[in-house]
mmCIF file of the C-alpha atoms, coordinates in Angstrom:
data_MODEL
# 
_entry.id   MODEL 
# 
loop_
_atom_site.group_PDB 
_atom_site.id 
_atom_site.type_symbol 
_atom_site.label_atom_id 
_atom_site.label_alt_id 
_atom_site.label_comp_id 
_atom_site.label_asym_id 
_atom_site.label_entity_id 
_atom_site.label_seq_id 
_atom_site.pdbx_PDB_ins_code 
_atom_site.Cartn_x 
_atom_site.Cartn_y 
_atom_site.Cartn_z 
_atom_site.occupancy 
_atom_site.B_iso_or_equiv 
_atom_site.pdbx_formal_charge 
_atom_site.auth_seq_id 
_atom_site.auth_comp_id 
_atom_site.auth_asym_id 
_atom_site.auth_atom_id 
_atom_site.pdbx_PDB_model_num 
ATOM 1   C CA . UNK A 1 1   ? 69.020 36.751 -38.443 1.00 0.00 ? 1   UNK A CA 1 
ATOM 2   C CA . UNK A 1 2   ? 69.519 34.356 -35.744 1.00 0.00 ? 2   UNK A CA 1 
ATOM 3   C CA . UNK A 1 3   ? 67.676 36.709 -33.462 1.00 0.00 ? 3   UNK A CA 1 
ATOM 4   C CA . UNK A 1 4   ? 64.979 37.522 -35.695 1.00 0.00 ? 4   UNK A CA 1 
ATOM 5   C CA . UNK A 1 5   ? 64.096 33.981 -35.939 1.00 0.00 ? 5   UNK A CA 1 
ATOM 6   C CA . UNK A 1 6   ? 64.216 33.578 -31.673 1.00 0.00 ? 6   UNK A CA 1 
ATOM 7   C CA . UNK A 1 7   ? 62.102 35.968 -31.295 1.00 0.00 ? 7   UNK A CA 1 
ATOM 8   C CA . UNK A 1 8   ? 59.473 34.793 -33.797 1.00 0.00 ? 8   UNK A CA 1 
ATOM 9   C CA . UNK A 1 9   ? 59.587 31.646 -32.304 1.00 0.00 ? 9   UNK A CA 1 
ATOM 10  C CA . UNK A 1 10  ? 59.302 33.017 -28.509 1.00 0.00 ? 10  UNK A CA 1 
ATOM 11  C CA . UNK A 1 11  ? 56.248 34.722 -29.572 1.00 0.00 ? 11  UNK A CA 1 
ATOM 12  C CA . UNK A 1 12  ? 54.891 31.466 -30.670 1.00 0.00 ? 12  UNK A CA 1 
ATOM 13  C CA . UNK A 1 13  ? 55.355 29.621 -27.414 1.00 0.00 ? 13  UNK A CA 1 
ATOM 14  C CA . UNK A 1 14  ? 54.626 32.965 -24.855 1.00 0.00 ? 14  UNK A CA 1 
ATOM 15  C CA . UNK A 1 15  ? 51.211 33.548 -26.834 1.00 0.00 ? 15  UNK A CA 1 
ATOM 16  C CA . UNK A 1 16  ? 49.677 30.661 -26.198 1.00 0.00 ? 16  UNK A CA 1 
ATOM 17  C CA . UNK A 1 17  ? 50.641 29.794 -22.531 1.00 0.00 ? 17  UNK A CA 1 
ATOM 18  C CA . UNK A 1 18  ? 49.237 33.297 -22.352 1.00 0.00 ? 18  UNK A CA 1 
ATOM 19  C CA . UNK A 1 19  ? 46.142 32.555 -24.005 1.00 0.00 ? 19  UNK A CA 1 
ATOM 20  C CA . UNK A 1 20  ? 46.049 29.472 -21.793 1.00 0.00 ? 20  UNK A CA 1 
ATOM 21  C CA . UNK A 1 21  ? 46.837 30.922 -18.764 1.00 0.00 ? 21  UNK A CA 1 
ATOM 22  C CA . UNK A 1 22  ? 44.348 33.106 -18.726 1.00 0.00 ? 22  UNK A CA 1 
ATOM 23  C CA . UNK A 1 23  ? 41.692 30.175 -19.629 1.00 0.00 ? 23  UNK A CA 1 
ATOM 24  C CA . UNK A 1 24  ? 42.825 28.378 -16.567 1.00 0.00 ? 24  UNK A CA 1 
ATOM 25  C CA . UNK A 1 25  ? 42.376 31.340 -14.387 1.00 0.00 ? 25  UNK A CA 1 
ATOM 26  C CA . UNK A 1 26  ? 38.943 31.901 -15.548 1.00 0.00 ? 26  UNK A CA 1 
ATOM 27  C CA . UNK A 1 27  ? 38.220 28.145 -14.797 1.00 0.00 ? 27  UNK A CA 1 
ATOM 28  C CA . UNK A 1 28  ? 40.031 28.519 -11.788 1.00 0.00 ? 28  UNK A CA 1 
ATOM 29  C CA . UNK A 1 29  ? 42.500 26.348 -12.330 1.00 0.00 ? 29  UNK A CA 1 
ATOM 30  C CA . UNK A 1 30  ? 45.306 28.905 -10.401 1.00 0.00 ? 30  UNK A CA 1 
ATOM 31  C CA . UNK A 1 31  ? 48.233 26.245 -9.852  1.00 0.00 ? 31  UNK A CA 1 
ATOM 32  C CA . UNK A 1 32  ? 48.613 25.286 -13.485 1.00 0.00 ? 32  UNK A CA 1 
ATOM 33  C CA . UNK A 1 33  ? 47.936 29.230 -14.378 1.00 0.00 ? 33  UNK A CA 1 
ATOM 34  C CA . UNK A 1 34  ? 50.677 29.872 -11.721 1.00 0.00 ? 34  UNK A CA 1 
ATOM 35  C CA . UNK A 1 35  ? 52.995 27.732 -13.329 1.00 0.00 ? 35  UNK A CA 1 
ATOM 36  C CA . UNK A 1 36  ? 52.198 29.019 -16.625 1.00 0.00 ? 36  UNK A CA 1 
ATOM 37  C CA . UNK A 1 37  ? 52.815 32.382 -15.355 1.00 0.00 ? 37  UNK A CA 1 
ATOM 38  C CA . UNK A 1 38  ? 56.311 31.777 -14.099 1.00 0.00 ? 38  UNK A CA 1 
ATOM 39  C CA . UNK A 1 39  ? 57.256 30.532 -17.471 1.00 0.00 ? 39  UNK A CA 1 
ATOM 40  C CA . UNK A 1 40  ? 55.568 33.241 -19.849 1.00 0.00 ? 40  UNK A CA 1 
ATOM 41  C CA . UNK A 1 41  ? 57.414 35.964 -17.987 1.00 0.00 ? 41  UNK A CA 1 
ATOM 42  C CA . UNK A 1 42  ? 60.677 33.877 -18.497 1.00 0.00 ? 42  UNK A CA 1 
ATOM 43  C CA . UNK A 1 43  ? 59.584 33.834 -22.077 1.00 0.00 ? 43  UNK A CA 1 
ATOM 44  C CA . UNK A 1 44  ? 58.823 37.517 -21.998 1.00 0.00 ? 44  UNK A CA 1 
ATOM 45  C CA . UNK A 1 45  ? 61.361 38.998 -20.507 1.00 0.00 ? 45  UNK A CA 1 
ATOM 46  C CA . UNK A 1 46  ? 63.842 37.366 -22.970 1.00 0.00 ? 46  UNK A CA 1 
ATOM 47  C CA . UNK A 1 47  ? 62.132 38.218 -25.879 1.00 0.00 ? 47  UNK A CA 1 
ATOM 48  C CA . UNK A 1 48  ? 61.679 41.893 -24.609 1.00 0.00 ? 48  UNK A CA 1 
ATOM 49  C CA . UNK A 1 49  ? 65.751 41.528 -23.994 1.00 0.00 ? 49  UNK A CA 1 
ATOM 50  C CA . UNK A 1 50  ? 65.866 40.377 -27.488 1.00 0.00 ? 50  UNK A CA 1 
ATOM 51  C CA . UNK A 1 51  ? 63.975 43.253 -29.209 1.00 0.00 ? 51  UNK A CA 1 
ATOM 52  C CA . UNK A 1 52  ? 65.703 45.815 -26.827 1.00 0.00 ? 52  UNK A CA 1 
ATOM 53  C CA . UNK A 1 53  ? 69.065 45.135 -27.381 1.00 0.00 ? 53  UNK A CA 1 
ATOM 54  C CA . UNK A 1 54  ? 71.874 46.860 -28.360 1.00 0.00 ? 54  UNK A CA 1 
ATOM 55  C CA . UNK A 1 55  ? 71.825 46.240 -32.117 1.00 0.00 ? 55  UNK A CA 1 
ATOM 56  C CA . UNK A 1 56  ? 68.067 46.377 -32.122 1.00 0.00 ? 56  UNK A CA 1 
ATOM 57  C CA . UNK A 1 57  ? 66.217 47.172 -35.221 1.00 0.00 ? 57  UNK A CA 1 
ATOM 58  C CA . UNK A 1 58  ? 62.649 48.170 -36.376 1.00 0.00 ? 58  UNK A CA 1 
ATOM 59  C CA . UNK A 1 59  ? 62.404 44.274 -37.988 1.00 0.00 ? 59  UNK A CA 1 
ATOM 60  C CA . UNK A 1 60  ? 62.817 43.029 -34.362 1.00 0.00 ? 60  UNK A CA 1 
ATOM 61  C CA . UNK A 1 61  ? 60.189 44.992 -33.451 1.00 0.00 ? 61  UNK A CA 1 
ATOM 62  C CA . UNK A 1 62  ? 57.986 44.165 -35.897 1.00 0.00 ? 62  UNK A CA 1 
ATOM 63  C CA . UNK A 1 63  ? 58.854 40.396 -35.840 1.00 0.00 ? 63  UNK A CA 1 
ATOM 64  C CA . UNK A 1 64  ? 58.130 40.200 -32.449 1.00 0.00 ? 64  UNK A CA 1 
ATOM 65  C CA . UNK A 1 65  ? 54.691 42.346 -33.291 1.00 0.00 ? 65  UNK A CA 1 
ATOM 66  C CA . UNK A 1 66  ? 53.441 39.597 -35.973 1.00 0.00 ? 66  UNK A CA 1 
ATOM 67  C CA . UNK A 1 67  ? 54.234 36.671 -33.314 1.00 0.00 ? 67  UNK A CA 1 
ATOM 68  C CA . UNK A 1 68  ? 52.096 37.963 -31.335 1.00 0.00 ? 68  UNK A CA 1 
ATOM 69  C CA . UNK A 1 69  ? 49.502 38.259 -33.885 1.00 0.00 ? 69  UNK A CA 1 
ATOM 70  C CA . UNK A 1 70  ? 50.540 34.575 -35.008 1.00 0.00 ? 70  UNK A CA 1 
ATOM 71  C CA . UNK A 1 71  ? 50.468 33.196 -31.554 1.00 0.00 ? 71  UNK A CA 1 
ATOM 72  C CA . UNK A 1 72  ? 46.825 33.964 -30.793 1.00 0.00 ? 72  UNK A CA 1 
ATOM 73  C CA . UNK A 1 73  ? 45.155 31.676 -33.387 1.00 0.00 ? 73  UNK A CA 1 
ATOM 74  C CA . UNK A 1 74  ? 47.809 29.073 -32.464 1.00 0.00 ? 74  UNK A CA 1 
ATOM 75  C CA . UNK A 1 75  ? 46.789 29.234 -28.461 1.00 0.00 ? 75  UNK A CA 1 
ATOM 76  C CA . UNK A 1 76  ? 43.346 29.140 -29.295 1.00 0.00 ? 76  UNK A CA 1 
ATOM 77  C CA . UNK A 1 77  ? 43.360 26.010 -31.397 1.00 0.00 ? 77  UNK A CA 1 
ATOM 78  C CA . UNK A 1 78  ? 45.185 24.321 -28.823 1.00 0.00 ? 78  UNK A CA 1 
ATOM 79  C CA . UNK A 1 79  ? 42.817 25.650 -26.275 1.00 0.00 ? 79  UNK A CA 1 
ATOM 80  C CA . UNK A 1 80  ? 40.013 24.253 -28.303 1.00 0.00 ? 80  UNK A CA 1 
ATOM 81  C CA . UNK A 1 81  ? 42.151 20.425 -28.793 1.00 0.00 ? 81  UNK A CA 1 
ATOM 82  C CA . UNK A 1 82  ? 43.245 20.245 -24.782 1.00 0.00 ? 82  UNK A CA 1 
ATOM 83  C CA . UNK A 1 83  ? 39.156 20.937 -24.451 1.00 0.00 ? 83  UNK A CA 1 
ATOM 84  C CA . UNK A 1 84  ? 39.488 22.045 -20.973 1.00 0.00 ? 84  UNK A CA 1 
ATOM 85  C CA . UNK A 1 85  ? 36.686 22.126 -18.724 1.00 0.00 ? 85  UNK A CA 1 
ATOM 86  C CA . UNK A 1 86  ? 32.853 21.076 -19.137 1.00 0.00 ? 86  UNK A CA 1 
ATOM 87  C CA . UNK A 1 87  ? 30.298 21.983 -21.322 1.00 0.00 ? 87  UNK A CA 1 
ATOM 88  C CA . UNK A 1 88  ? 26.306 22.070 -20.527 1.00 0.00 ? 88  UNK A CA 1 
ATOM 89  C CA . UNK A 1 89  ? 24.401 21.096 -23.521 1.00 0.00 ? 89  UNK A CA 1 
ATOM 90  C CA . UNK A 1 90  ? 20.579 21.588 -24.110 1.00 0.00 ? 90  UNK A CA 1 
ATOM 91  C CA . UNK A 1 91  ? 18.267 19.884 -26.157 1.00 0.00 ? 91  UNK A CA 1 
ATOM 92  C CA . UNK A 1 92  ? 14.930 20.832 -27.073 1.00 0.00 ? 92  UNK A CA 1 
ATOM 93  C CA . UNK A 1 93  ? 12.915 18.656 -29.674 1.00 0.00 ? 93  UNK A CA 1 
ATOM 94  C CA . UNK A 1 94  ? 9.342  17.936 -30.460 1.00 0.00 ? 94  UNK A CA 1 
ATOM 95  C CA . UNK A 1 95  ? 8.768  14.855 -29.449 1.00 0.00 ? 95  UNK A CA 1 
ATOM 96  C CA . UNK A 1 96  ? 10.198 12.652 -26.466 1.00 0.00 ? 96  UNK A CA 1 
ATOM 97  C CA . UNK A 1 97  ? 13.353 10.209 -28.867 1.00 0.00 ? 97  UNK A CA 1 
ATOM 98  C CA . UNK A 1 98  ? 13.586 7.435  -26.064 1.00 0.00 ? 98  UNK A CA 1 
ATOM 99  C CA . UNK A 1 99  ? 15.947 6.159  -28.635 1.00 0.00 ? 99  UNK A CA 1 
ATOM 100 C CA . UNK A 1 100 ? 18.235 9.155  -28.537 1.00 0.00 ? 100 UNK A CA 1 
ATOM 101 C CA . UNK A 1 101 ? 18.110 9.300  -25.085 1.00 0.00 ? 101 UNK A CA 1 
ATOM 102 C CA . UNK A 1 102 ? 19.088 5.215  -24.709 1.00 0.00 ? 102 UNK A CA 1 
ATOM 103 C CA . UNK A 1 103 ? 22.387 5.863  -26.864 1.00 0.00 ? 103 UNK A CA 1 
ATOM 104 C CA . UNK A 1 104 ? 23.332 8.728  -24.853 1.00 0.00 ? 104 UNK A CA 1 
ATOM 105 C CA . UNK A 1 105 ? 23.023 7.313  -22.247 1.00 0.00 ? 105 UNK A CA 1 
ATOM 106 C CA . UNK A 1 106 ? 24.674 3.755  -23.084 1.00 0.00 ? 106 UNK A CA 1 
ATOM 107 C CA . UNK A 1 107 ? 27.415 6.535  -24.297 1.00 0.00 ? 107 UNK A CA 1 
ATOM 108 C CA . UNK A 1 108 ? 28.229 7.758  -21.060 1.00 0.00 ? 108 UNK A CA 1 
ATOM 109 C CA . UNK A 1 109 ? 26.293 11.113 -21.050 1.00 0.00 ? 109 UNK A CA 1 
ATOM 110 C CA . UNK A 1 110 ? 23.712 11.609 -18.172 1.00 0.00 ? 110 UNK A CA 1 
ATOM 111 C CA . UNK A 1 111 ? 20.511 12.954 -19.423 1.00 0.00 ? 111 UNK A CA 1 
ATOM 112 C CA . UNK A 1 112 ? 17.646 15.042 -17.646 1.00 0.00 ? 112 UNK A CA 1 
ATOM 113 C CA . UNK A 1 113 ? 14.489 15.299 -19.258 1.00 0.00 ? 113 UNK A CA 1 
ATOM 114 C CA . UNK A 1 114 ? 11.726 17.918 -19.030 1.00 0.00 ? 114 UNK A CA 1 
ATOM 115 C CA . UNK A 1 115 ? 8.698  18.243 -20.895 1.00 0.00 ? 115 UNK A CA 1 
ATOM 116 C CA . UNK A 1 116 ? 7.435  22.064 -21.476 1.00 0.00 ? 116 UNK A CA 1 
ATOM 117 C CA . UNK A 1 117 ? 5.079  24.036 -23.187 1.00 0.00 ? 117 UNK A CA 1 
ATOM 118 C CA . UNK A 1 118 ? 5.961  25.743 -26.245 1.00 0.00 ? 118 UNK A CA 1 
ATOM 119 C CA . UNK A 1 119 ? 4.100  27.936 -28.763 1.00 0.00 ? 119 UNK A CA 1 
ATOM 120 C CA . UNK A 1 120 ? 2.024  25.319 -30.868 1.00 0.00 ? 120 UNK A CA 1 
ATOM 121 C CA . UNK A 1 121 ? 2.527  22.158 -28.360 1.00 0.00 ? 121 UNK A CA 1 
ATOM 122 C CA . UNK A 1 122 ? 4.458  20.688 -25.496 1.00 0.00 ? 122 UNK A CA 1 
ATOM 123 C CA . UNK A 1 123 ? 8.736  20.138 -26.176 1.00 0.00 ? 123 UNK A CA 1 
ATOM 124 C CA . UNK A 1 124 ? 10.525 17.897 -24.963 1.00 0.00 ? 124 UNK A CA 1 
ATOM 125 C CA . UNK A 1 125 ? 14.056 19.459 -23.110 1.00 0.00 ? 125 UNK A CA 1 
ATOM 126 C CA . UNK A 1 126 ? 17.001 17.572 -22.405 1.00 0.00 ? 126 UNK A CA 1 
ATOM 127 C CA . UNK A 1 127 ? 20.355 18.305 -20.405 1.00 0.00 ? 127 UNK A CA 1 
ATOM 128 C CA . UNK A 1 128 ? 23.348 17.307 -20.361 1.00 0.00 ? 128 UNK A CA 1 
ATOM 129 C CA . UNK A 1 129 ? 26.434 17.492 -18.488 1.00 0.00 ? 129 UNK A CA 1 
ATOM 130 C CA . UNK A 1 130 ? 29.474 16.508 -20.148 1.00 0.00 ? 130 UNK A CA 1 
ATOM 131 C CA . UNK A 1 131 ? 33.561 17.179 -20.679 1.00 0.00 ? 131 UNK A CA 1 
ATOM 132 C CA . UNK A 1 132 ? 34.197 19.805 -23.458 1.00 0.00 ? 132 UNK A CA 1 
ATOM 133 C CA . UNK A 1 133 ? 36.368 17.242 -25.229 1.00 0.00 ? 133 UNK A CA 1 
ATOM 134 C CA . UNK A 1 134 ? 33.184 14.910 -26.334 1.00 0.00 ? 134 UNK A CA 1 
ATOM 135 C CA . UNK A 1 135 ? 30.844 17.920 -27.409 1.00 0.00 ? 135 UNK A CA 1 
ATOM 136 C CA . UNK A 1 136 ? 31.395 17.263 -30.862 1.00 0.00 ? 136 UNK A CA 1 
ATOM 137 C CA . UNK A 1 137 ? 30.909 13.302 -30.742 1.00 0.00 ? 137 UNK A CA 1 
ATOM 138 C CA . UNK A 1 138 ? 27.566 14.657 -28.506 1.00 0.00 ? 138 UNK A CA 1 
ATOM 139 C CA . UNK A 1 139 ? 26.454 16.840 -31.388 1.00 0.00 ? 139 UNK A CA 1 
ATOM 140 C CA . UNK A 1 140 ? 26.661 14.602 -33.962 1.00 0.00 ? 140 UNK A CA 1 
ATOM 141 C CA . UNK A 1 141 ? 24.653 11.800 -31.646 1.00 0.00 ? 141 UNK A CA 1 
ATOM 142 C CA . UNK A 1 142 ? 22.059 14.316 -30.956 1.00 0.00 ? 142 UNK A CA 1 
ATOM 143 C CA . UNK A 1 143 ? 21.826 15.390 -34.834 1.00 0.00 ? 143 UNK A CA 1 
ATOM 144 C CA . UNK A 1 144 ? 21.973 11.556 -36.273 1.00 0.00 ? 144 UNK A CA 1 
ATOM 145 C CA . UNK A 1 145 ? 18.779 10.736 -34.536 1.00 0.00 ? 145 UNK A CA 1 
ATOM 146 C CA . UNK A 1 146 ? 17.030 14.156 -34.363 1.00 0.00 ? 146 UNK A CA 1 
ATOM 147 C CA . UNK A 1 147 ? 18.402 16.777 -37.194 1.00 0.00 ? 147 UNK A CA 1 
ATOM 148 C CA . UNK A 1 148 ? 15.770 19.400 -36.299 1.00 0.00 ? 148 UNK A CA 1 
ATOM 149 C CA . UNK A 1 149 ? 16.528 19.513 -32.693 1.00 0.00 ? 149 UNK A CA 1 
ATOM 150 C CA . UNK A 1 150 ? 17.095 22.899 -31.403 1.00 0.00 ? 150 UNK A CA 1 
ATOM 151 C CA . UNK A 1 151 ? 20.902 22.984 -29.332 1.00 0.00 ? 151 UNK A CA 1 
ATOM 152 C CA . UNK A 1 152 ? 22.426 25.381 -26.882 1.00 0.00 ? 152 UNK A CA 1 
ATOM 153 C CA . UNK A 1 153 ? 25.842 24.582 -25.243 1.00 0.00 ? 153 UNK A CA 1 
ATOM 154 C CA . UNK A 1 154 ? 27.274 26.677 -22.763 1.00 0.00 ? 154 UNK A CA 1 
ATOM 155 C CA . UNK A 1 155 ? 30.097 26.583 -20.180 1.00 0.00 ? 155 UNK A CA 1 
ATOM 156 C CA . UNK A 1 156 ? 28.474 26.270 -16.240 1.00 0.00 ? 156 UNK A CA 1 
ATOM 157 C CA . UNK A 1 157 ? 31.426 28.096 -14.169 1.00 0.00 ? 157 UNK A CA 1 
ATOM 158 C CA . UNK A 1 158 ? 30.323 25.856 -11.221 1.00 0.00 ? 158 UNK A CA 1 
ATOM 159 C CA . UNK A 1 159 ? 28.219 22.840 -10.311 1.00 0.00 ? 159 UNK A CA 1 
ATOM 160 C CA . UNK A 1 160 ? 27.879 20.356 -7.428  1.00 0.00 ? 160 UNK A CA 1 
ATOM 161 C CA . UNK A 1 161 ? 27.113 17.000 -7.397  1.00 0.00 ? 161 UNK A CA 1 
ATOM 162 C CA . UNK A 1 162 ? 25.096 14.722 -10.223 1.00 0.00 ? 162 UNK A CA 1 
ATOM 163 C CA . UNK A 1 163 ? 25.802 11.927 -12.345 1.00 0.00 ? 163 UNK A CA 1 
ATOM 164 C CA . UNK A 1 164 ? 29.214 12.970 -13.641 1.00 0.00 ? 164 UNK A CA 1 
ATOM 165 C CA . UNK A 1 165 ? 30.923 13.556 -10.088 1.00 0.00 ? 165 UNK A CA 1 
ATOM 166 C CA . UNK A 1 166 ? 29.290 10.368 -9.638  1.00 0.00 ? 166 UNK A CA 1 
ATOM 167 C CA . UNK A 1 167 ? 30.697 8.892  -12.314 1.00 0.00 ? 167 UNK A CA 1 
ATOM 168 C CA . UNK A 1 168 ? 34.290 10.903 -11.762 1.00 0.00 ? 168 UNK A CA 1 
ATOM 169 C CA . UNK A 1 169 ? 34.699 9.686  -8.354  1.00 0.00 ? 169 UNK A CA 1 
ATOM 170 C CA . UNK A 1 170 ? 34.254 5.574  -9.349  1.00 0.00 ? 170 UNK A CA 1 
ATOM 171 C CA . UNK A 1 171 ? 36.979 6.530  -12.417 1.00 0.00 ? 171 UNK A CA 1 
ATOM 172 C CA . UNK A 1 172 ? 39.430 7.689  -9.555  1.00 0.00 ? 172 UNK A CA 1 
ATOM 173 C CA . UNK A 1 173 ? 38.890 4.989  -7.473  1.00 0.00 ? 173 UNK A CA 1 
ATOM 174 C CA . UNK A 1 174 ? 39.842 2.938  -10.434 1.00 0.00 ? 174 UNK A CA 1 
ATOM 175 C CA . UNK A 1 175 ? 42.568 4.404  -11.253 1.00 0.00 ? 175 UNK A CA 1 
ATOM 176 C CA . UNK A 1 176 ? 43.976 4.457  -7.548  1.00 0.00 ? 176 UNK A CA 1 
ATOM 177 C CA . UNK A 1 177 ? 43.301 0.456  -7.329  1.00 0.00 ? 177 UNK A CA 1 
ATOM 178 C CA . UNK A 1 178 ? 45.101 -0.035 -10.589 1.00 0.00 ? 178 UNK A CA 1 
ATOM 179 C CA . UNK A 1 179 ? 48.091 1.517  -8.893  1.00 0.00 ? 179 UNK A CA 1 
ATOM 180 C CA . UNK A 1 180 ? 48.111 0.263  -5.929  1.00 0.00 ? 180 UNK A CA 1 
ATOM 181 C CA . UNK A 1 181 ? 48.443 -3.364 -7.440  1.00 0.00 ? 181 UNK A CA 1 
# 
């Protein structure tokens, strides 16, 4: 029972550094995937020694089946709390809100603006550059002074320069004169 119970719980921890693994290789983060690596085929190989033993039985199997199944919701929600990477949000709206843009901008966020010509009369686009992790606080800035605005958020697999490397390099420099003193 012991075993059963092992290998339920190996699933649990292998599927998500899985799931993550494979998010930091497609952000191109390959040390920490590396790393990550190592240690899920520690984690599998044990488990697979497990299941394959000599008294193994259709339960292990089957166990070791459903914590697989388990550990992919689990890996993605802690994907989605460790927020890894950034996140490029649009904005489109009808009319230019200077007072949106103001408390984004006091917040931290850059903002571009564009005005463009839609169907009926010109919009007013907005873009933003931001972590993953404040997306939501983002949102519900964007939606507290304009409800009706139209939102797209994607991931950009690369960018260069801008107001948020900016911003990243004066944190680090921060950070390193904190230390040194």
């Amino acid at each position: 029972m012991i075993d059963i119970l092992l290998i339920l719980l190996l699933q649990l921890v292998f599927v998500p550094i899985y799931t993550l693994r494979t998010i930091f290789l497609v952000k191109n983060v390959t040390i920490l995937a590396a790393l990550l690596g190592v240690v899920e085929m520690l984690i599998y190989v044990f488990g697979l020694s497990l299941v394959f033993s000599d008294d193994a039985s259709v339960l292990s199997m089957i166990v070791y089946a459903v914590g697989f199944g388990l550990g992919i919701p689990l890996g993605t929600k802690i994907e989605e709390k460790l927020a890894i990477g950034y996140i490029n949000v649009t904005i489109n709206t009808m009319d230019r809100n200077q007072e949106l843009i103001d408390t984004l901008r006091s917040n931290g966020f850059g903002v571009t603006i564009y005005v463009g010509e839609g169907r009926d009369s010109s919009r007013i686009r907005m873009d933003i550059l931001t972590k993953r992790n404040k997306e939501s606080k983002l949102i519900d800035m964007i939606e507290q002074f304009e409800p009706r605005a139209f939102i797209i958020s994607y991931e950009p697999r690369t960018f260069k320069g801008g107001f948020i490397l900016e911003r990243m390099k004066k944190s680090n420099r921060g950070k390193a004169k904190k230390k040194s003193e």
